[in-house]
C-alpha positions as CSV (number, residue, x, y, z in Angstrom):
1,X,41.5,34.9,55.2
2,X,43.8,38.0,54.5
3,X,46.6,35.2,53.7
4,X,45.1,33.0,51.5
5,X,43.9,36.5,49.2
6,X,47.4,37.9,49.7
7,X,48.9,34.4,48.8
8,X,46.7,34.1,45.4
9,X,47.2,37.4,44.6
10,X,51.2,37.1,44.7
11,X,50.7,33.6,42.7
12,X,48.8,35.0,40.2
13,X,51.3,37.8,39.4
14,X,54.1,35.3,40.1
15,X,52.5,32.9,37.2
16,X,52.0,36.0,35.0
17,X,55.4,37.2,35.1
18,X,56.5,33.5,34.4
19,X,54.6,33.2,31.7
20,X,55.2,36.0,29.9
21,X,58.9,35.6,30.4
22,X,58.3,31.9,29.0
23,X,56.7,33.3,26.0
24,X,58.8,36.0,25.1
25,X,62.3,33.2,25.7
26,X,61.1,31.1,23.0
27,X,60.4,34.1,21.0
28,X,64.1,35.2,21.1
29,X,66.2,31.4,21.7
30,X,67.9,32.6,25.2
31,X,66.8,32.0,28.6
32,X,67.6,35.6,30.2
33,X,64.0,36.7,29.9
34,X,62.3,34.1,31.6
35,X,64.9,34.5,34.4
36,X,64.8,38.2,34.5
37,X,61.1,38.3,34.7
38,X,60.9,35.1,37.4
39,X,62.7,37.3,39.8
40,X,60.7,40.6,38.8
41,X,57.3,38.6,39.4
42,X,58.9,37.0,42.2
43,X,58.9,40.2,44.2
44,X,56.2,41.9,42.2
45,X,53.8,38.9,43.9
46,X,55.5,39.6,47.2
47,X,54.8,43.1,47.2
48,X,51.1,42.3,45.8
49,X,50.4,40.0,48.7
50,X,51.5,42.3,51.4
51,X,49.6,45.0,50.2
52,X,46.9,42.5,49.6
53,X,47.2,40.9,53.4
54,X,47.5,44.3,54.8
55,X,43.7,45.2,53.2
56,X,42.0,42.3,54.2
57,X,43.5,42.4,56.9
58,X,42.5,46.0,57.9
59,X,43.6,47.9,60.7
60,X,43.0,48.5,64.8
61,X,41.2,51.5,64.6
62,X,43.9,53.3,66.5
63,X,46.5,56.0,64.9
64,X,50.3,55.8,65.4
65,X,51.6,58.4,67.5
């Protein structure tokens, strides 16, 4: 369960990040925006799907000592 929430959360911030990058290359003719912002949404949905998995996921109930 805590995979497939991380794994749509990191998709839909992936897509996001794609999109916008999409939108704003056609706004100025050159492909460094949608390249720069594939890689930043990339690992912005990485880092949203392990934070994600780790909630789901929850803990053992015992602290690290």
């Amino acid at each position: 369960m805590g995979a497939v929430a991380g794994g749509v959360a990191g998709a839909v911030v992936f897509g996001a990040m794609v999109g916008l990058g999409g939108l704003l290359s056609s706004r100025v003719g050159n492909p460094i925006p949608l390249i720069a912002l594939a890689v930043a949404g990339g690992y912005g949905g990485w880092l949203l799907g392990v934070i994600v998995f780790g909630a789901v996921r929850g803990g053992n109930g015992k602290a690290s000592p």
